[in-house]
TORMAR-751510 format. One record per atom (N, C-alpha, C): x, y, z; residue in one letter. Coordinates in steps of 0.02 Angstrom, whole numbers, plus 50000, padded with zeros to 5 digits. Each point is the difference from the previous one (the first is absolute). Layout:
BEGIN
XYZA ...
***
This chain:
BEGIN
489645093050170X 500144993050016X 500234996149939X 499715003049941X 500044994549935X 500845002249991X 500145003550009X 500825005649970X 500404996550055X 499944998850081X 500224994550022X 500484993750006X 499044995249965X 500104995049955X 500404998049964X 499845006749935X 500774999149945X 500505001750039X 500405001850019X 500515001250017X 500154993250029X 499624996350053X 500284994550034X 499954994749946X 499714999549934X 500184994349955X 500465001349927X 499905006950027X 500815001349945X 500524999650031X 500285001450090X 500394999850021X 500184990050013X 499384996249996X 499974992450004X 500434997249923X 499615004349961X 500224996749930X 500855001049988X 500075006450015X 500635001549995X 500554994250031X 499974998950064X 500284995150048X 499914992749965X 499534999249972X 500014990749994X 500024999249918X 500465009049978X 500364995149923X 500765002749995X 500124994849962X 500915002849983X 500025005249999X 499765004349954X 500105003549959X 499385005549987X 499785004350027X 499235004149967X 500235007549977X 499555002149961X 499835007049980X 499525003050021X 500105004650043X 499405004550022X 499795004849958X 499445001649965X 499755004249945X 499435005750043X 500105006449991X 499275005950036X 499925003449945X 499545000149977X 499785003849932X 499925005750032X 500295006249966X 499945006550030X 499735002849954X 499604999049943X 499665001149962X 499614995949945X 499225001849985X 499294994349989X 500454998149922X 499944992549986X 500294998449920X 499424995149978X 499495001149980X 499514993549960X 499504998650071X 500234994050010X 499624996750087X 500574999450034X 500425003149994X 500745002350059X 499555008250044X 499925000750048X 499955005250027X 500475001950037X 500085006150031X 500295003750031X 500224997850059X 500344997350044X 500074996750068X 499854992849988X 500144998049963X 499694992950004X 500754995250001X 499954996250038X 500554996750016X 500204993149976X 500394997849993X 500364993849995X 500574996450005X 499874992650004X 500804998950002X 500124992549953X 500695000649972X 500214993249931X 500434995450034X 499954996649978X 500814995950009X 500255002749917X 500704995550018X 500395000949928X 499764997949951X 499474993450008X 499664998049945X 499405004449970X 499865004350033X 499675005749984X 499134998850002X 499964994950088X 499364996649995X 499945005450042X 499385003350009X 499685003950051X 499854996150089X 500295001250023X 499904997250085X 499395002050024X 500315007649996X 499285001250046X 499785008649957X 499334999650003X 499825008349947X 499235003050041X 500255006550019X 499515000450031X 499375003649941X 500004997849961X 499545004049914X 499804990150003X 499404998950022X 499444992749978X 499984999549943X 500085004649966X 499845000749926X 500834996949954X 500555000650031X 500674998849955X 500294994650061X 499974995049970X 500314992350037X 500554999449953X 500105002249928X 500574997149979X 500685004249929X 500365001450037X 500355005449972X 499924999749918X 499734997549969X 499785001949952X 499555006549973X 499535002450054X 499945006849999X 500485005149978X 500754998550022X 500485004450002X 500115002249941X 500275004049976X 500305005149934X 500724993749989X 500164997149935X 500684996449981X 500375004250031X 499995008250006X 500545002850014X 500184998450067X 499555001750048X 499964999150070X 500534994350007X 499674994249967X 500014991050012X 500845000849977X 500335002949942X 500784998949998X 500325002950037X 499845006850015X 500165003350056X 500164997050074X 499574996250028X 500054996450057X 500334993349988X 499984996849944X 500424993249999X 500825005250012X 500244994350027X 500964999750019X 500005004450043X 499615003650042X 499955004750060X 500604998250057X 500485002250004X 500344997750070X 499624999250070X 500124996050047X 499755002150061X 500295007250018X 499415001550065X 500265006650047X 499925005849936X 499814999549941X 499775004249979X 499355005849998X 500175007049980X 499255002650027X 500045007949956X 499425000949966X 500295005249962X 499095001949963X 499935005249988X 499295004449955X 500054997949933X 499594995749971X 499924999949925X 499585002749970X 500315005149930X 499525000449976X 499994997349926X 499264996949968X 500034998449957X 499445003449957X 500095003149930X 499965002049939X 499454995449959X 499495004149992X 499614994549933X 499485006249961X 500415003249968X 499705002349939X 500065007650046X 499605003149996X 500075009050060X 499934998250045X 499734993450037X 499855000150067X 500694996250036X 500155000450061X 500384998850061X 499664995750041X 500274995250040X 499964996550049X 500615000450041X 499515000350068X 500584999350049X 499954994650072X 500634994749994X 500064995150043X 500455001650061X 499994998850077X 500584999150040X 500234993249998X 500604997249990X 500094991550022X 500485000050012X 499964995450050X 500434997950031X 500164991550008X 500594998750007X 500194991649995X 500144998750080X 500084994550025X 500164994050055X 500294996049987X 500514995350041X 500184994549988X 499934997750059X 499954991550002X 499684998250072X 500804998050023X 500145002650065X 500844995950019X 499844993550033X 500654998550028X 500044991550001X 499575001450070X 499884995050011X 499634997750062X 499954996350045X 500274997050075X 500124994650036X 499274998650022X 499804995649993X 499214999350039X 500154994250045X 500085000950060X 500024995250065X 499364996550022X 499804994149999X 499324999450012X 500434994450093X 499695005250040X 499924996750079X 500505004950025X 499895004650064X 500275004550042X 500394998350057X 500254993149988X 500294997050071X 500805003249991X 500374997450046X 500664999850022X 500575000349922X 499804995749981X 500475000749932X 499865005549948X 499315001749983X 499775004749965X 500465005250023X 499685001450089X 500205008350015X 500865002049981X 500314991849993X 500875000449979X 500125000949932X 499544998149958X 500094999949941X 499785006849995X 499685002850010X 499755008249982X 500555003950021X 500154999750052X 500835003950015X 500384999049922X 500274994550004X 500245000949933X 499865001449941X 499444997449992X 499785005049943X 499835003949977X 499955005250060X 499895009250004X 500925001050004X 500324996249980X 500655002849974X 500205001849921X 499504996749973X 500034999549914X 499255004849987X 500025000049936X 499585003749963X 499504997449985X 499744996450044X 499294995949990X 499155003750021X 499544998549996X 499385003250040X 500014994250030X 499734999650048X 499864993150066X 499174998850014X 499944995749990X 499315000350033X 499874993450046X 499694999850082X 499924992850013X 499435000350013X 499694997450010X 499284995249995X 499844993850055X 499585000450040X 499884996150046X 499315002250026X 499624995050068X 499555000749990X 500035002650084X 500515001950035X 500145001850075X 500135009149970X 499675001650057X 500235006349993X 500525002650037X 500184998350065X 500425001750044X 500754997849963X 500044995149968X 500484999749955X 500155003949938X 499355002249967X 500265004749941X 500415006750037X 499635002750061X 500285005750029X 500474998449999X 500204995650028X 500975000750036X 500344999049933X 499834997349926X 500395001949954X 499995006549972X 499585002249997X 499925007649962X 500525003550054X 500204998550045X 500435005850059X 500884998849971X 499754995549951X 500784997749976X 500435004649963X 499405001049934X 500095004849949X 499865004649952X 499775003850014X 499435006049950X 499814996049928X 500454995949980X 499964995349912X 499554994650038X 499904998250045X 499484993950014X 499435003050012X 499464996849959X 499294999549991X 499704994750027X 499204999950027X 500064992850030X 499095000249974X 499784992749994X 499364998749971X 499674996450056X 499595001950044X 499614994250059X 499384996149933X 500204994449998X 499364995149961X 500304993750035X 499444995349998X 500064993250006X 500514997149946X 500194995350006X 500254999749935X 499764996249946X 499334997750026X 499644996449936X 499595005449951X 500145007350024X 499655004949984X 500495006749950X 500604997250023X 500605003249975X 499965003549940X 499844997849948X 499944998949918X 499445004249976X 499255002850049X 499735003149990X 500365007149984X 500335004250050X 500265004950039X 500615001149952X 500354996449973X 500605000649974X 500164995349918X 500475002549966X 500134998149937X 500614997749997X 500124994549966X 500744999149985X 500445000749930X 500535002849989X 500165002249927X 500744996950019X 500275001049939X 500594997049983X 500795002350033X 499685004950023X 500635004450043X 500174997550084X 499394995950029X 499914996850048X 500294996150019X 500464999650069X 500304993650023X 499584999750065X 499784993750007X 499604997650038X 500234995450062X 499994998350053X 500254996550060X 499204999950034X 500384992850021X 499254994450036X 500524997450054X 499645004550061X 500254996650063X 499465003550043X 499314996649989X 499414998750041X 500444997250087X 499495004450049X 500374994150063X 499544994550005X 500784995750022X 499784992749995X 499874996549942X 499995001849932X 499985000949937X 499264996049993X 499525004650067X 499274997449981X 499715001649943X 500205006649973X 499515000349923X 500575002249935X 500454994750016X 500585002349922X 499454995249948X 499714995550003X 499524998149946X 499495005049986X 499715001450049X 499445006649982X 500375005449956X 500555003550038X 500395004449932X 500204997049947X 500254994649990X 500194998549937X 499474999849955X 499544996950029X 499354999149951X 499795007649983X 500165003950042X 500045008249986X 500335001549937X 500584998350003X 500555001849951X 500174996949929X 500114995250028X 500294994749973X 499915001349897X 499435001949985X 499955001849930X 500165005549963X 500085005050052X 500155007749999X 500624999049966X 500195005049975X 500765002949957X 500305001850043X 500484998050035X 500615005250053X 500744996749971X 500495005250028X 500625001249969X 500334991150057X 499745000350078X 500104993750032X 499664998250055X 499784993750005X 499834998350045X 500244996550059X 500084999050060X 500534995950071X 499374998050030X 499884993550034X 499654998150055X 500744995750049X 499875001050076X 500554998950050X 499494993450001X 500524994450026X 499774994450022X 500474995949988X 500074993450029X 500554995750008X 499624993349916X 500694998149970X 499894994949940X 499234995949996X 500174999150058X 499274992950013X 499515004249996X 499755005850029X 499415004450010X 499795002049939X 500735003549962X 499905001349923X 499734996649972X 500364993749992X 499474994349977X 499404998949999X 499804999350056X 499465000150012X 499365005749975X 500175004550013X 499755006449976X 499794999549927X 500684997449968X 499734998049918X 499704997149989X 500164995250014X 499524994250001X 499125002749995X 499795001850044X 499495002250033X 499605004049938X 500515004649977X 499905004849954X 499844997349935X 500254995649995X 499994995449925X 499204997849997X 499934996850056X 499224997950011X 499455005149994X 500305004450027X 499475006949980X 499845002149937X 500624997249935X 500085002249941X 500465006249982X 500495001650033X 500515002049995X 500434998849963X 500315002649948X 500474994049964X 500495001150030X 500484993049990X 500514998150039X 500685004349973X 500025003349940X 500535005449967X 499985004750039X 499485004050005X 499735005350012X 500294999250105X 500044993950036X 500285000450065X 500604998049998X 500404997949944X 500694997349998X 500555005650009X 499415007049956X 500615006750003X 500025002350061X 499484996350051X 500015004950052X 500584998450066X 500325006550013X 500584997350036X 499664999050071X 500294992050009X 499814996450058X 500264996450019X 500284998050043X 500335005450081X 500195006749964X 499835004750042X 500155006249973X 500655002950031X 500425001249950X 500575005450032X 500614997649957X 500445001750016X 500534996249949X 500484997850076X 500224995350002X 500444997050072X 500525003350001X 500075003350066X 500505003150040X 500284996850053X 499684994850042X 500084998150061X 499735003950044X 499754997150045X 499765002350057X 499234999249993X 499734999850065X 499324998650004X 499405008450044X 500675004149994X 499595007150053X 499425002749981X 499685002850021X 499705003549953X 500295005649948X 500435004250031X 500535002849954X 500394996749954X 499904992349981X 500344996849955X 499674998149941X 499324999350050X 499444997749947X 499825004849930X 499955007350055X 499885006149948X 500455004849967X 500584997250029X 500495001549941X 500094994949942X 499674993449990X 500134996949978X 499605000749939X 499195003050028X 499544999649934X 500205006049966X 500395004850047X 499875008049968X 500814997249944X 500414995950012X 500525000949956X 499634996749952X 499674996650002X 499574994749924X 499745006549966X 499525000450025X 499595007749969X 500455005149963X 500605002550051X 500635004149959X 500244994549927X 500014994349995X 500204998049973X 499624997449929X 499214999250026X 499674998849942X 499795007949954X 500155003150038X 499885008549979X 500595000649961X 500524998550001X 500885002949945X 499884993649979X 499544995549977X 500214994149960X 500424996350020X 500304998550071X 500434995549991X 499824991950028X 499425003550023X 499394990249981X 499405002449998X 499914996849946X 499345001849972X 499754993549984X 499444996050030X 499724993649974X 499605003049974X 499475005250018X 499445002349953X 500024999749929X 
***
């Protein structure tokens, strides 16, 4: 059960950073043992280690520690490292987290926007708190993932990183304040909430009072989409998915 465990918070850690190093000691070095697992970011902070005893890569050999700085992603390869007659031996392997659409609400526009964006190279994930709606998106596209939480609960369950483009189209846009207050501080590459000028407004507004700073909602694109004309639903979600294509190649970037 404990072997499990690790696995489901190394496979967690992995997912909610840019960037990690997976380390399996395949042989005992000091208080490094044999099978003992871990994983870095690039900054070379330990995420997650299943050894109670080593929280912070400082344990590591300098050699190890230069060795793994400038690591490409998708890398994976047996190290061994040298210290005096004795040998050590590491498996590691690298990750990189890809971009990410996170849809928060499973209605009518979502299920259009996921069509399109199981055309690009994105992971998908939507999130809602209906289930009969997550089903009918997952039938869309093997790349859509779907999260059943409330959405004041959202933030437990899930992480947000910088690779993240985010869309807020709650139905009825009953809880785009509940997600934002979700989000809203998190690092993502962009954020869209749907709603008409006045609502936006309002919404900020609202947010400000909460202690939100008012910078921090100015980047956020609102009305979401970049204008095409038309009011379809097929207009709507081509509209956010061309923003998204577009804040992805830099060619608007308020962030």
């Amino acid at each position: 059960m404990k072997n499990i465990r690790n696995y489901f918070e190394i496979a967690r850690a992995v997912q909610n950073s840019k960037f990690s190093i997976f380390i399996n000691a395949l042989t005992d070095h000091n208080n490094v043992r044999a099978n003992d697992k871990f994983v870095l970011n690039e900054s070379m902070d330990i995420l997650f280690s299943s050894n109670s005893e080593i929280l912070s890569s400082d344990f590591f050999s300098n050699k190890l520690i230069d060795y793994l700085h400038g690591l490409p992603p998708f890398y994976k390869d047996t190290l061994i490292i040298s210290d005096g007659n004795l040998s050590y031996r590491y498996y590691i392997e690298t990750f990189a987290a890809k971009e990410r659409i996170i849809i928060f609400g499973a209605g009518h526009v979502s299920a259009m926007l996921c069509r399109f964006a199981a055309l690009f190279n994105f992971e998908i994930l939507v999130i809602d708190d209906r289930d009969d709606l997550l089903k009918d998106v997952t039938g869309i596209s093997p790349k859509i993932k779907t999260l059943l939480s409330p959405f004041t609960d959202f933030s437990k369950k899930i992480s947000i990183n910088e690779k993240d483009y985010l869309v807020v189209i709650t139905r009825g846009h009953s809880y785009d304040k509940e997600v934002l207050m979700g989000v809203l501080n998190s690092n993502y590459k962009y954020l869209g909430m749907i709603g008409s000028r006045k609502r936006v407004s309002a919404v900020k507004e609202y947010m400000i009072q909460q202690g939100f700073l008012a910078e921090k909602l100015n980047k956020m694109f609102a009305p979401i989409g970049i204008p095409i004309g038309g009011s379809d639903i097929e207009d709507i979600a081509l509209s956010i998915m061309a923003q998204i294509i577009a804040v992805k190649n830099n060619v608007v970037n308020k962030l």
